[in-house]
Structure formats: C-alpha cells, structure tokens
N, C-alpha and C positions, 0 to 999 in steps of 0.2 A: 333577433339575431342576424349580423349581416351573413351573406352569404359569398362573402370574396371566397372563392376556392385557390387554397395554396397548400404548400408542406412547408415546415419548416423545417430546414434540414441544415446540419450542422455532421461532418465529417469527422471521421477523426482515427488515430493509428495509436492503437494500445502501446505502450512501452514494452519493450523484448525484455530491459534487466529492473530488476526491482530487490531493492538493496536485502527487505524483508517480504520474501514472496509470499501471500496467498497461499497453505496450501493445496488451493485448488487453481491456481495458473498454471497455464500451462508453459511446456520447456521455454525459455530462456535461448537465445543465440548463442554464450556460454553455456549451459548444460548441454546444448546439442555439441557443440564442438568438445567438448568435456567425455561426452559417449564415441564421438568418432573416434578420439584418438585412443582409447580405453578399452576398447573391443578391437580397431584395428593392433591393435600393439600383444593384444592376444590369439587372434588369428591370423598371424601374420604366417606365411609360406616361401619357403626357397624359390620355388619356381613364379607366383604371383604375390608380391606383398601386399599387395587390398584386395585379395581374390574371398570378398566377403560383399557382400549389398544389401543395404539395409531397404526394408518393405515397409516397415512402419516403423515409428518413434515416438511416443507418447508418455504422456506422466501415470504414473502408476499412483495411482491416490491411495491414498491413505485409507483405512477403514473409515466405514460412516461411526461408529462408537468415537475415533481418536479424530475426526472431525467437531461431532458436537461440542466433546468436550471442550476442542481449543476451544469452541465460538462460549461456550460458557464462561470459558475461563475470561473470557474478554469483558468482561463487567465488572470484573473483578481487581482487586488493587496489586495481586501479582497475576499476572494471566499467562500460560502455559507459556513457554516457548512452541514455535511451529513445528510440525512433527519432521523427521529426516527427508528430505526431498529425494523422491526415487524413479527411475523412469525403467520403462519397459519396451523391450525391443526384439522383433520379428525380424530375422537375418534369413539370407540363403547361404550356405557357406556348404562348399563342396557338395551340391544337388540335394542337401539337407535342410530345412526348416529349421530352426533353432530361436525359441524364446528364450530373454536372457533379460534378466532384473539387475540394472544397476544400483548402486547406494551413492550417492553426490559426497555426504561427508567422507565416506571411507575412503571414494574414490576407485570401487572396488564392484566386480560382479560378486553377486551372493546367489543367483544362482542359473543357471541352465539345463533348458530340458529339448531335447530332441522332439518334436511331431512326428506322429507313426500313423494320424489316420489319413483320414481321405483329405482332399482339397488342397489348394494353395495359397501362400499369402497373395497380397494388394500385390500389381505390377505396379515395377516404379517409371516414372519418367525417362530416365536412362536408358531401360531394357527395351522399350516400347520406343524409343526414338532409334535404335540399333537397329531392333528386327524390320522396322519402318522401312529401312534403306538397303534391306540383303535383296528387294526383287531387282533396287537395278543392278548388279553385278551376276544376276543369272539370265545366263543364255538363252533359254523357253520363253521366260519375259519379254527380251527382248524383238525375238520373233511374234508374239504377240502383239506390241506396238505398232510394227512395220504391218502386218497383216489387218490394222486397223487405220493406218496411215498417220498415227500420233507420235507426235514430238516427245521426245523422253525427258527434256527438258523442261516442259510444261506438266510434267507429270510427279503428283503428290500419294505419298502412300501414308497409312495408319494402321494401327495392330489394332483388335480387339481382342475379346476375352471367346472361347468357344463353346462355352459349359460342358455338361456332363450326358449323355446318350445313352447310357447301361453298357459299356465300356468296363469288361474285368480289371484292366491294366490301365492307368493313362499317363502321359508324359506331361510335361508343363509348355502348353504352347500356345499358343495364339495365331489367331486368323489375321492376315494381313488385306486390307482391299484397298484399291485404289483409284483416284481421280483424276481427272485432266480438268487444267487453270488454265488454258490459256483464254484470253477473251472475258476472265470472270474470276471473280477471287471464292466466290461463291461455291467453294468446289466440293461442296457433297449434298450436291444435286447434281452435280457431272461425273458418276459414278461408271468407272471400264467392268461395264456386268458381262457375267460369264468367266472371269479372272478368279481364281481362289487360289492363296497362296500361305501355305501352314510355316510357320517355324516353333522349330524347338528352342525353347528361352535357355535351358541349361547349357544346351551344346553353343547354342546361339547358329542357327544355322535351317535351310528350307530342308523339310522332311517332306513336304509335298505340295503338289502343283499342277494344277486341271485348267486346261482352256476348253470349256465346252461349246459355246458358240460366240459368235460374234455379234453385238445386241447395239444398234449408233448409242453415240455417247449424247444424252441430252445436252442442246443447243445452250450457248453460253446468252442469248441475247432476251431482255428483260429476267436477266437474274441478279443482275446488279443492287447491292442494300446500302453501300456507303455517301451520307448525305452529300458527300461531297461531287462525287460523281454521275449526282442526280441530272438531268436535262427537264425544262417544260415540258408540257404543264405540272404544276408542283398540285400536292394536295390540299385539303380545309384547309385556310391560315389560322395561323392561332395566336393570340396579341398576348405577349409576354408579361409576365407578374412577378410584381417586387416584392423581396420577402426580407421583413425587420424586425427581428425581436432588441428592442429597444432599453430594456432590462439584461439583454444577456440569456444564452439559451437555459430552459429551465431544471438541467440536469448536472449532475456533475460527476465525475471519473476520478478514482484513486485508484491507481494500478487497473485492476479488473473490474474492481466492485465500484455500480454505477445506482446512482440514489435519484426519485425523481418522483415530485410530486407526495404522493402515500407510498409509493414501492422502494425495495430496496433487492438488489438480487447480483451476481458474480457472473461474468461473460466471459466464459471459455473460451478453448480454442484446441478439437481434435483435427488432423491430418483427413480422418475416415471420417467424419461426422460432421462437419464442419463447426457451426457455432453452439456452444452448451452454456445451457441456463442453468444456475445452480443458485442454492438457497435465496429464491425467492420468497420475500414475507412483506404484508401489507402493512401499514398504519393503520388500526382499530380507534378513531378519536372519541370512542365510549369509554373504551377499555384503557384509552392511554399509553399502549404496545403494538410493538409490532408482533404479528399472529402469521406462523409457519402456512405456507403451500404452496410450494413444490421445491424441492429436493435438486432434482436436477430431469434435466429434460433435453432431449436431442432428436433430432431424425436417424434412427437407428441403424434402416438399412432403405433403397432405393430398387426396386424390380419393376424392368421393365422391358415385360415380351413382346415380341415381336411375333403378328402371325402369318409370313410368308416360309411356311415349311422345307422349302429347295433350298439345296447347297449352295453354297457359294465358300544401362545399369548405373546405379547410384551410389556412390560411395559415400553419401552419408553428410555432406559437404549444406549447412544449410543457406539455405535459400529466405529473405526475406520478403514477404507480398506486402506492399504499404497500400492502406485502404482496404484489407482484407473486411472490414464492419463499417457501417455506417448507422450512427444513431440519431435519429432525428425525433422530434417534434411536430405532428399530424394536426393539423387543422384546417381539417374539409370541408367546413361548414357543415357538417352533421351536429346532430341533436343529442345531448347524454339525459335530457329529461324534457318537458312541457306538457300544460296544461293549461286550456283555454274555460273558464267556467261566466257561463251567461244565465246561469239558470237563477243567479240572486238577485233582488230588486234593484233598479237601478244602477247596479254595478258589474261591469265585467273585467276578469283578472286574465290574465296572460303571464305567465312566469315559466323561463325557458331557460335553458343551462348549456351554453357550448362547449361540445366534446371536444374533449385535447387528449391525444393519447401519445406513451412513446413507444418508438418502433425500434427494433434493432433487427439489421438487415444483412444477408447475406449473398451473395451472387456465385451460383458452384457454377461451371461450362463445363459440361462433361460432353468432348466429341459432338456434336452437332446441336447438343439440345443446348440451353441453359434456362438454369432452376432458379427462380426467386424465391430467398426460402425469408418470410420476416415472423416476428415475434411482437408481436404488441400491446402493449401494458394500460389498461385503462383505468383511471381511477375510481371504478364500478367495483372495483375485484376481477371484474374478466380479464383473461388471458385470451387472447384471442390469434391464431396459429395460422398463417397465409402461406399458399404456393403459386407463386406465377409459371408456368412453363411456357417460353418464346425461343428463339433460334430456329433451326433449319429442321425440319421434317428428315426421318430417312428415307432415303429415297432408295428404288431402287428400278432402272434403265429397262425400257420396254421398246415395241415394232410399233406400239398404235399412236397416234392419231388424232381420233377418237373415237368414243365410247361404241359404235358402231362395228368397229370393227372388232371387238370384243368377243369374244364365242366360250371362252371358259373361265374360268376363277382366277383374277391377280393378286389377290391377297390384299387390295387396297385400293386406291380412287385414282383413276389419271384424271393429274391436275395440273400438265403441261405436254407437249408433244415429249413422247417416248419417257416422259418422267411417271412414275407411280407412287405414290403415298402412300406406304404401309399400313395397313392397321396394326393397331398394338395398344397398348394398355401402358398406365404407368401407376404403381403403387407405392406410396410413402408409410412408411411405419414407424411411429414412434412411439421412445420410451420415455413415458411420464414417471418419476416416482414421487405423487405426488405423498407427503405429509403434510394433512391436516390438522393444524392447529397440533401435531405431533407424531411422531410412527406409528402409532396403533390406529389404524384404520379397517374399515369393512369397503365391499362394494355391495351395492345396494339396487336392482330393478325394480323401478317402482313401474310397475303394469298400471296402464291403463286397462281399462274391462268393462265391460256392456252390460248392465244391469236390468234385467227386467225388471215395472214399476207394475207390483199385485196390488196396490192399493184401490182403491174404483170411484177415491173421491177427488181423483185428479185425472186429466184429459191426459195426462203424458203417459207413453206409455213404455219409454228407458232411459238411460242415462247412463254419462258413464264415473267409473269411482276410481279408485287409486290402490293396488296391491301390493304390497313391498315384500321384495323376496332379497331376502340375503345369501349371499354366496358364501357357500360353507370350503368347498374345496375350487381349486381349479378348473375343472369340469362345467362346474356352477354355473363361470362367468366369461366362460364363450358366446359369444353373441354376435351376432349377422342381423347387422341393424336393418330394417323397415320391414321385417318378417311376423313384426310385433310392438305394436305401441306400447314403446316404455320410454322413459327419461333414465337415465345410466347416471348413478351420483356415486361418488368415494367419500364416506363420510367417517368422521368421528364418531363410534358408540358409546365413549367416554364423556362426551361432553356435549352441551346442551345449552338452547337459548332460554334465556328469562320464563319463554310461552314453553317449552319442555322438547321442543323439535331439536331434533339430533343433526351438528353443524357438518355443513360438505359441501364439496365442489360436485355441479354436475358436467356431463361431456353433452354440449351442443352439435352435433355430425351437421357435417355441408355435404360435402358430394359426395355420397357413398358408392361403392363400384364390390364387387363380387368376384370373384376370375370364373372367366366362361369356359376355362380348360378342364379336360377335363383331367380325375384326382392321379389319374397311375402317368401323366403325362410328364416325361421328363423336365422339363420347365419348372412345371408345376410340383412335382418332388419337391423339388430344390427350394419354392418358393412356398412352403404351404404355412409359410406364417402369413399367408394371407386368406387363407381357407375361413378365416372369421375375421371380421372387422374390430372387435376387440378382446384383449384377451386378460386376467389377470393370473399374475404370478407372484409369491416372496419373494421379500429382495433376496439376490444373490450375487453379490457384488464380480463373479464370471460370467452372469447372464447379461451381456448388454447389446449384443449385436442378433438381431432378429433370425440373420440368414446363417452366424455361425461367426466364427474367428478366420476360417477359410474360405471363405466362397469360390475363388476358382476352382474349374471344376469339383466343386465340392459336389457330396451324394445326398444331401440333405437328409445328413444323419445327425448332427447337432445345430439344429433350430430351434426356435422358441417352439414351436407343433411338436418335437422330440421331446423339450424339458417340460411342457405342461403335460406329458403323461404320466410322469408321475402323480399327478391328482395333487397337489399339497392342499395344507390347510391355508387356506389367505383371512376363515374370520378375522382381526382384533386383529390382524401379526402386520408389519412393516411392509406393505404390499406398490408391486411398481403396473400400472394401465400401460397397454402398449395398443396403440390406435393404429388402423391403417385406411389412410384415405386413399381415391384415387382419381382415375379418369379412364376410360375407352375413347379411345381417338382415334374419330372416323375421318381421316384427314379430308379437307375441302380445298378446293382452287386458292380461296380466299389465304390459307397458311402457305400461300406461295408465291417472290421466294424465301421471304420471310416470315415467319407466323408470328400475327398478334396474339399477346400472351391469353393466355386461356388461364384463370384463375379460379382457384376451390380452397378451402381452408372450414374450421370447425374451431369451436370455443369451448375454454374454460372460464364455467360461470359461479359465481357463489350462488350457493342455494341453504336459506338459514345457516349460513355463517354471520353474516351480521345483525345485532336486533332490528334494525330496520334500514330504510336506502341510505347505505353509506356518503350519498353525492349527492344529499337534499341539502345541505350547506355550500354547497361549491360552490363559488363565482367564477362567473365568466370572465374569460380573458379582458381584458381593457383595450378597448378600439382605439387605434389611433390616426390622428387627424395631420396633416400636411396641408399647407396654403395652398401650395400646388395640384393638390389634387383635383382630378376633375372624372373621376369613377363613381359610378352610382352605386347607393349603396342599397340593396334587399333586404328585407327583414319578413321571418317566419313567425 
C-alpha cells in the first residue's frame, strides 16, 4: 500500500431551493423569507412595526411515523406526496418568549404559545452586536480608558451569556467584556480586566458597571497568527501535495441526500446544532439492502465551564453562509485490513486493503474557540465522530511575570507576561437515535468480569468472560464509562445473525472527561447532563436538546438529567443514546497565541451486524502513475 499522505477534498454548497424538498431539509431562503414576512405582518405595532426578533428558525419535522412512511412509500409505483412543510419559531416580542408553528401551504400560523418558565432563548447576532457598542457612549467607560491610557478607538467589545447563580428573579442580560487591538488583531488575549459591564437585552441598555482595579492589558507583541504577517524564521517547511481523483470524486449530492461508496444518509442543517445526519443506512452485499442505523444524529448541546470564580437584534432577514459543509474523500494512507502469513511452506501472502473514508465537515467559531466538528463514514460500518478544538484560549489579564511571583491560586497557567490560561473543561453531547436494522432496540452492557479458575488441572488461575445486562428502564443505562469494563452496544432483540448473536452497533469512547464540580454547583445544576457520560432515553420527539429549549439563564429544570427521572421503559421501544465527550484543559504556553487543535472523538462500530467482514471484498483504490513523477513511493 503506498503511503502518499493526502485528503481528498472536494467543496461544495447545498442548494437553499429545491423544487421537491426532502422533508427533512432544512428552511429554504424562500421559506425563511415566507416566515418573516407572516409573523412580521402579525405583530406588527403602532409605535415599532418589526418590534419582534426572531431567536431561532428552524423546520419543524414531521413525525418519525409520517417520515417512514413517505420513505416507504418511495419503492413504490405511487409514493406518498411529501408531508406539509412547517417551521417552527422562537420570538421575543414585547419582553415575552413566544413559540409559534408555521404551516408553508396554508401560509398561515396554526399555533402559539407564550413560555412561562425559567431561561431564555438563543441571542441573536443583532442583540449581541448593539449591547456590544452601549459601553462606548457611557461615561464610567470612558473614564476607565483614560485612567488606563487606551485609545477608545483601538477598543473592541463582546456580549456574553451570564448564566444562573440562585437568583429568585432574573432579567435577560448579558455580560459585556472588552479588548484592546491596537498592535494586534489578536484581541482576546488583550483583555481590559477588572471592566465588567451588564446590559439588559429587553430595555437594551447598561444596568451595571464596576471598575475594580486596574490589571496592564497583555502586550500585543508575538501574538500575531496571520500567515501573512508572519516575519523569519518561518517554521518546519512542508513540500506541498497534489491531489487527483481522476474518475471524478466518488460521492454524489441530490439536494441533501448524499450516497457514497456502501452508505447512503441526508445532511441537515440546524441554526443551534449545526450539521444533522439523518437516515443513515448501509449496503448489506449479502443481504442485497440497504440495512437502517441511525436515524438522525447531532451534537446536542456544547458546555463549557470555566474555573476562574471572580466577577468580572434580528429581524429575521436571512443570511446565506456559502461553504457552510465540506464533503471530502480521506485517504491517509491508513490500513482498513492486512495480513502477512509466513507460517506456510514455501509461500508468504501479504493482502492489505486501503482505507478510504467520507468525511462531512463542519467549522462552528464560537467567540474565541473554534470547533471542528467531522462525521466520517467508513465502509467497515463504523461511524466514526471527531472534534478538533483550535483558536484563542480565554484568557484572562494578570501583574505576573513569572511563575515565581505567584503566591495564591489563578485559576489557570501564565503562558505569556500578564496573560493567564484559564482552566476549563469543554463537554460535547450528543444525540444518537440510533435504529438498528429498525426502531425496536435494547441497550445492552456487556461486563467484562474476572473469573476465578477452581479447576487444578490447569496452571491458570482467572480469566476473564462477558456478562450481558440489559437495560430495562432509564435508570438501567446511565453509565460513567472507565468505572467498569464493559463494551456499551444498541442492539436489535428481534433479529439475529445466521450463528444466533443478536445484531448492534457498539459505542467505542475516546477521551472520556467526568465534571470535577461539584453536584449543587450552579454551573453544574444547569449542566448535569453530563453527571454521566451516557445516557438512554424513548424517543420523544421534544427531547432534543440536552441543556433544555432555554438555556440562558436557564435553572436546569428541563434537561435530559430532569426527563430521565422519570425512569421509562427503553427495553424493545424506539430508544435515542446521548453521549458526552470531553476534555479538561490544562491550558500550556505552547496553545499560545494560537492553539494547535487538540483532538478526541469515539465510534460507532458494528458489532454482529454483519455475518462476516463487510470489506474482505473491497479493493484498493488504483494508484496512479504520471511521467513526471519523481516521488517515492512506500508500501506496508
């Protein structure tokens, strides 16, 4: 197998109208504009006529029942028409929350309901660029600058989110903090600490403002990240590689739904969620079908504490992002099988299979970080789940130096003069629902376990054997992986290979993380969908978001840790795995002032889903030769 290491990557930008949509696509640039003008035209007011701002907009899918069916119906010589396209929409309209169900055909809301409990929707862009810009027109601010000797010109602000504290009462607001650019584009690692400044989103306006002390603003000099700006000495060089799929890339796109190799499966697109995989199913070439697993799958929800304990609008108008996915073709010169056999006379075999996978890729920036979130399909059966996390560390502005001068707890690592590196955590959780080979699934622990050997005609004296516990209710199938050698599979109880083993995906864990807060801590309230690293629930087509429908200051009253106390029954019934991976991030010099991505991800494997290795037939891509060439070529 040679070992040229490349990607093959091939770009590409889903179509916004599609004459017969999917329906599992997501809105259309006409269905968005279709909702603005249809909701604006119903709360309209004398005194503001768009005095509404939309938080989210999203499709409101269809039942999984009146899903199947279309797809059934699609085999068929008259097959269903698509079910009515409908979306669903999170307003603020007059200091109130309001979810409201459109209907496309009718053109028409069918319904609305007011929110009365705790939390708030998503801030939009808008809101968060307005409260952004009220610290320069207040006066305190501005004595602040001069009292620091910085240019208000050179100075950048940002809103975030403030969460919840056990707070009876709370208003909708966010924390605004701010940087100084000059000298550096770099600017949140040039943080004005000691600056806290609150605004209220509804009023739109500062409810409050503390200048505690005066802390230098870290130096703008080697913080510079843009290649272009760079000066000698440069880094390793690296001799650039040519990439030629000479046939044509080997996937193909209709609307959403993308086919490639054995898999076939529908790539979404939520606001909150970003990319969703939906009816995924494999090529079975025994069977002659394609064979259900997974349903649909997203990164749910995103928590990521911070532990330095000291203080410190839209009208609905869409926006297109071109490049929002990129689908490529991975060939790293890794191995999808080999085997070297010398043990027979005279002959030695060598038979190796090069792995090609496809990746579907997504890039979120959220404020400082940015998350590589990919999805990658191998012709094994595994799904295999990546997160890079690279961008700017938070920082937060210190007097030291160095380390020496240190005398009490900063909450994280100085990894530049007066800059400190937070520790924090970052937890991803997702929602699998996976259907194997159909909806009626179990989850299944299969325990490893140490067996004493009483026998006394054998030297050995344990080993270990395999205990399968099935999860009867909710309860069952919480689990805090490395506490206990098991393998975690979702199987079929209905059905069965040739040899009588009952077919399923198992959950392969990479970096497991645990939160080290502790359980009554306000943070940790909010986030206690991660109190276990996995969880099972019934489907319930309102259960999709980990942390809740509100999480600003939300009280973490409806979370998945709330709906699993109910206990349900998950044997045999339609059941969705919600995984959470993570990381503790003990920040180092080195993620400074950029950080190389730190990567963790986990798999889905088949486990007796098929009668035997699906990819003992596969051939290896076909090498190709150029006169020109003058690269050496390796073989494993």
């Amino acid at each position: 197998m040679k070992l040229i290491l490349f990607f093959l990557l091939t770009f590409f930008w889903i179509s916004a109208e599609c004459i017969h949509p999917h329906p599992l696509d997501p809105l259309t640039r006409s269905e968005l504009n279709l909702v603005r003008t249809i909701i604006h035209k119903s709360y309209q007011t004398s005194t503001k006529p768009n005095n509404i701002t939309f938080q989210y907009i999203g499709l409101h899918e269809p039942d999984k029942p009146v899903i199947q069916s279309w797809l059934s119906s699609n085999t068929k010589t008259k097959p269903l028409p698509p079910p009515p396209r409908r979306a669903f929409i999170i307003a603020r309209f007059q200091k109130q929350s309001l979810e409201i169900k459109l209907d496309f055909p009718s053109r028409s809301i069918i319904s609305t309901k007011i929110y009365k409990g705790h939390g708030y929707p998503m801030l939009t862009f808008g809101e968060q660029s307005i409260a952004s810009q009220l610290p320069f027109t207040h006066e305190p601010f501005h004595h602040s600058l001069n009292k620091r000797g910085l240019n208000m010109s050179h100075v950048i602000c940002a809103a975030f989110t403030v969460g919840w504290f056990g707070e009876e009462k709370t208003k909708r607001t966010v924390k605004v903090k701010c940087y100084y650019k000059k000298g550096s584009v770099n600017l949140y690692v040039r943080p004005l600490e000691g600056v806290a400044v609150v605004v209220d989103l509804d009023e739109m306006k500062i409810i409050g403002y503390s200048d505690k002390h005066v802390i230098p603003v870290p130096k703008g000099e080697g913080t510079e990240y843009r290649a272009s700006k760079m000066k000698p000495p440069f880094g390793p060089k690296l001799k650039g590689i040519a990439v030629n799929q000479h046939d044509g890339p080997g996937f193909t796109i209709q609307g959403h739904s993308v086919s490639w190799a054995n898999w076939v499966f529908h790539l979404g697109f939520d606001i909150q969620a970003g990319p969703i995989i939906s009816l995924a199913s494999i090529y079975d070439l025994e069977k002659q079908q394609y064979r259900q697993v997974l349903y649909k799958g997203f990164i749910s929800e995103v928590f990521v504490p911070y532990q330095d304990p000291t203080e410190e609008c839209s009208d609905g108008t869409p926006v297109k992002i071109s490049n929002a996915f990129c689908i490529f073709e991975k060939y790293a010169g890794d191995i999808m099988w080999r085997h070297t056999e010398i043990a027979l006379p005279n002959e030695v075999i060598t038979e190796v299979r090069s792995d090609v996978s496809l990746v579907v890729r997504a890039v979120s920036t959220v404020g400082n970080y940015d998350y590589v979130i990919d999805w990658e399909f191998k012709p094994s059966g595994s799904i295999k789940l990546g997160v890079g996390l690279t961008g700017i560390l938070g920082i937060k502005a210190g007097t030291y130096t160095n380390t020496d001068q240190i005398k009490e707890d900063i909450y994280g690592t100085l990894i530049a003069d007066n800059t400190i590196g937070v520790y924090h955590d970052h937890f991803l959780t997702y929602y699998l629902d996976l259907d194997i080979d159909g909806e009626a699934n179990s989850f299944v622990k299969a325990n490893l376990e140490t067996v004493r050997v009483k026998d006394q005609k054998t030297p050995r004296k344990s080993y270990w054997t395999v205990v399968k516990e099935t999860a009867k209710t909710e309860s069952d199938a919480r689990v805090n992986i490395g506490l206990k050698p098991s393998e975690l599979v979702v199987v079929n109880p209905n059905k069965k290979t040739k040899l009588g083993n009952t077919i399923g995906y198992r959950l392969v864990p990479g970096s497991v993380v645990h939160p080290l807060m502790v359980s009554d801590d306000y943070p940790q309230i909010r986030g206690a969908f991660t109190n276990y690293n996995v969880w099972v629930t019934p489907f319930n087509k309102s259960e999709k978001w980990a942390g809740g429908l509100y999480v600003d200051h939300s009280r973490g009253d409806d979370t998945l840790a709330v709906w699993s106390l109910r206990d349900r029954e998950i044997e045999n019934k339609d059941i969705v795995l919600w995984y959470t991976m993570g990381f503790h991030h003990v920040p180092s010099q080195e993620d400074f002032p950029v950080m190389p991505t730190l990567s963790g991800g986990f798999e889905l494997r088949p486990t007796n889903f098929f009668e035997s290795n699906p990819v003992l037939k596969t051939k290896s891509p076909k090498s190709m030769h150029c006169a020109n060439c003058t690269s050496q070529h390796y073989y494993c």
